[in-house]
matplotlib code that plots the C-alpha trace (Angstrom):
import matplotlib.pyplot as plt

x = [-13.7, -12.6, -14.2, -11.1, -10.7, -8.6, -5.1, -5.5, -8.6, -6.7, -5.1, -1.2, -1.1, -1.7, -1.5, -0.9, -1.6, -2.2, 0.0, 3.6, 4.6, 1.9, 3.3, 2.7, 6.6, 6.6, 3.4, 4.2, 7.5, 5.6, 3.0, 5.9, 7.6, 4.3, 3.8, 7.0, 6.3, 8.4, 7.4, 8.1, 8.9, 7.7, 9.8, 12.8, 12.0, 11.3, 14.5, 17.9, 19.3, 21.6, 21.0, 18.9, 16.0, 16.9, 14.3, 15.0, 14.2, 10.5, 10.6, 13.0, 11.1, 7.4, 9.5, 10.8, 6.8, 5.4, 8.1, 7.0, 3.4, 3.9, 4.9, 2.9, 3.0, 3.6, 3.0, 3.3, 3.5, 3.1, 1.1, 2.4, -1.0, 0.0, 1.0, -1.9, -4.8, -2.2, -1.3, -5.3, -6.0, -3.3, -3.8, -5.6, -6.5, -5.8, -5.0, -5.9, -3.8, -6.3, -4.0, -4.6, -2.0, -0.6, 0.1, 2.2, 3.9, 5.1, 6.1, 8.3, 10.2, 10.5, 11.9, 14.2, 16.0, 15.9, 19.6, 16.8, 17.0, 14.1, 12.2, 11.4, 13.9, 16.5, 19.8, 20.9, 21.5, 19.4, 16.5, 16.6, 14.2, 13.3, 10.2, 9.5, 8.6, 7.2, 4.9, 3.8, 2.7, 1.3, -0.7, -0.2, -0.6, -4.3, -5.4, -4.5, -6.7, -10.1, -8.8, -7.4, -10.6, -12.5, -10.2, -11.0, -14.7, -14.8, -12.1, -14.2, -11.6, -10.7, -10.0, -9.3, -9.3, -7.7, -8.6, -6.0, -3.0, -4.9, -6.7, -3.4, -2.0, -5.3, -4.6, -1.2, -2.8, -5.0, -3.0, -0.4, 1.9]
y = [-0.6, -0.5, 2.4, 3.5, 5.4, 8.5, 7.7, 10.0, 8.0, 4.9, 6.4, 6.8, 3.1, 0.8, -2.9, -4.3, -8.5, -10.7, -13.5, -13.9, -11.9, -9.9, -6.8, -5.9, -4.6, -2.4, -0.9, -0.6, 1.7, 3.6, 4.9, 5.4, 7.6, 9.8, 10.3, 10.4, 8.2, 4.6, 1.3, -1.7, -4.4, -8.4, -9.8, -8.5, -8.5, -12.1, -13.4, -12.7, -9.6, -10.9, -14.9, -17.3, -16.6, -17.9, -16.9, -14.9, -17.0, -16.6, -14.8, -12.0, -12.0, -11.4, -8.2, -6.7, -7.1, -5.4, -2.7, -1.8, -1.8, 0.4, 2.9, 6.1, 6.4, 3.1, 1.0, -2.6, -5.2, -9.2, -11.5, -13.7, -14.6, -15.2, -11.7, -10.3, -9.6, -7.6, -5.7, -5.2, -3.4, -0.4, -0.8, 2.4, 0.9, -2.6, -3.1, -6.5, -7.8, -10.4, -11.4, -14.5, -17.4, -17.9, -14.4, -14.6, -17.1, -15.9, -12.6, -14.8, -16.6, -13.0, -12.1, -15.3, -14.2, -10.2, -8.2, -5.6, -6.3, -7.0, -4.2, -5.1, -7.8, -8.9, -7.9, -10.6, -10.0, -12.9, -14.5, -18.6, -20.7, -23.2, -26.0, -24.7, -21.7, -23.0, -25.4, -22.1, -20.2, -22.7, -25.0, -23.1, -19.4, -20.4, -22.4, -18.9, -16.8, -17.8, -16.4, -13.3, -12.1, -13.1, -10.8, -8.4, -8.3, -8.1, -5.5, -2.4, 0.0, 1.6, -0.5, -1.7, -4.9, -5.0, -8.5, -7.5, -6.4, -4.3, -2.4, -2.2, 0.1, 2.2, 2.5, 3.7, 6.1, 7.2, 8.2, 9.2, 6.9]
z = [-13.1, -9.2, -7.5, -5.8, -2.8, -2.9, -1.0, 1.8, 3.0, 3.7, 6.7, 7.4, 8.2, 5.4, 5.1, 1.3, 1.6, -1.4, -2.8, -3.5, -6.0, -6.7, -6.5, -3.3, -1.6, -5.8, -4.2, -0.7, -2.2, -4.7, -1.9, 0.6, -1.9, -2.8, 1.1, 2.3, 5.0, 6.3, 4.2, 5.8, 4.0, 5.8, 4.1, 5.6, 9.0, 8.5, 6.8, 7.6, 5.4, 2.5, 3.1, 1.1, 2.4, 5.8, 8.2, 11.9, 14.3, 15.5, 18.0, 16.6, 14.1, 16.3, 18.1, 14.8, 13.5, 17.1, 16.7, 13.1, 13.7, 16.8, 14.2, 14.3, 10.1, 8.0, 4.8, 5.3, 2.2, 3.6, 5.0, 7.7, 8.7, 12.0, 12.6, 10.6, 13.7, 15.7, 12.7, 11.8, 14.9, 14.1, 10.5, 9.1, 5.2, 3.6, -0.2, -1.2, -4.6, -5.1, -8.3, -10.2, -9.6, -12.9, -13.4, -9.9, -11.1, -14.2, -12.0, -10.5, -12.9, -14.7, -11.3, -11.5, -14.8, -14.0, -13.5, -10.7, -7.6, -6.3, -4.3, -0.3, -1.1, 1.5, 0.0, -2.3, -6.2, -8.0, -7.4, -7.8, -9.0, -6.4, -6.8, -3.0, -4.4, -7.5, -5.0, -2.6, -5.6, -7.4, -4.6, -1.2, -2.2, -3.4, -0.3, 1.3, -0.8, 0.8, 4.4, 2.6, 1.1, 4.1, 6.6, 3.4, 3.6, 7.3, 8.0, 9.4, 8.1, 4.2, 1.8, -1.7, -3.7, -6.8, -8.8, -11.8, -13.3, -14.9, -11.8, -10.4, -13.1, -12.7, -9.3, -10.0, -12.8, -10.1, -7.2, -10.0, -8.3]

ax = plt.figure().add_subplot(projection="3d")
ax.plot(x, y, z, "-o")
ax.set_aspect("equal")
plt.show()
């Protein structure tokens, strides 16, 4: 089992990163709601609220980031690797969902056919299947993983990597999340 640090040692500012739907904005809340402090949510600083996904343009999107991190207190669930030294140096503790592909991908069709709304989404109702999705899961996410877990192993702050469905629900357990 993960030796898991106790919440409080991951600072007021932590940074959840790992693939697409791995669980990482469910997290993000979860934490926000034990502490009582702001989560923010990537994904909806970098897409317009209630549209298909349609991103911000750039740099409204880079200003919305800088803003956020600038925050004194703050959990933070995406990746945007682009985005992710700035957000290192004020980031506190980093959670890495180092989750296996196929079980993101069947997150995500489960998402595709669920009534929920999705949490961190970006205010539409359903999720849609789409093959560029399908293809970023699948085939991008993974090409990703190898820069993930090496910004991981050479952060010089808290942190925790959870490999596993499984260690995530201990970690849930845990901090009685």
């Amino acid at each position: 089992m993960n030796a898991f640090l106790p919440l409080d040692q991951l600072g007021q500012r932590i940074s959840i990163v790992g693939p697409s739907n791995s669980g990482k904005s469910t997290l993000a809340k979860a934490i926000s709601v034990k502490k009582g402090l702001p989560v923010v949510h990537l994904d909806q600083l970098h897409h317009q609220p209630n549209s298909a996904w349609i991103p911000r343009p750039h740099e409204e999107f880079l200003r919305l980031h800088q803003e956020a991190i600038e925050g004194e207190n703050w959990f933070m669930d995406g990746n945007y690797g682009k985005c992710i030294p700035s957000r290192l140096v004020r980031t506190t503790g980093i959670i890495l969902l180092d989750i296996p592909r196929f079980t993101a991908f069947y997150r995500y069709i489960m998402r595709c056919y669920s009534t929920k709304p999705r949490v961190g989404g970006i205010g539409i109702q359903k999720e849609h299947l789409t093959g560029e999705m399908v293809k970023h899961i699948l085939h991008d996410s993974p090409k990703s993983h190898q820069r993930y877990r090496e910004l991981f192993d050479h952060a010089p702050i808290a942190k925790i990597l959870l490999s596993s469905p499984r260690e995530v629900a201990q970690l849930y357990d845990r901090w009685q999340l």
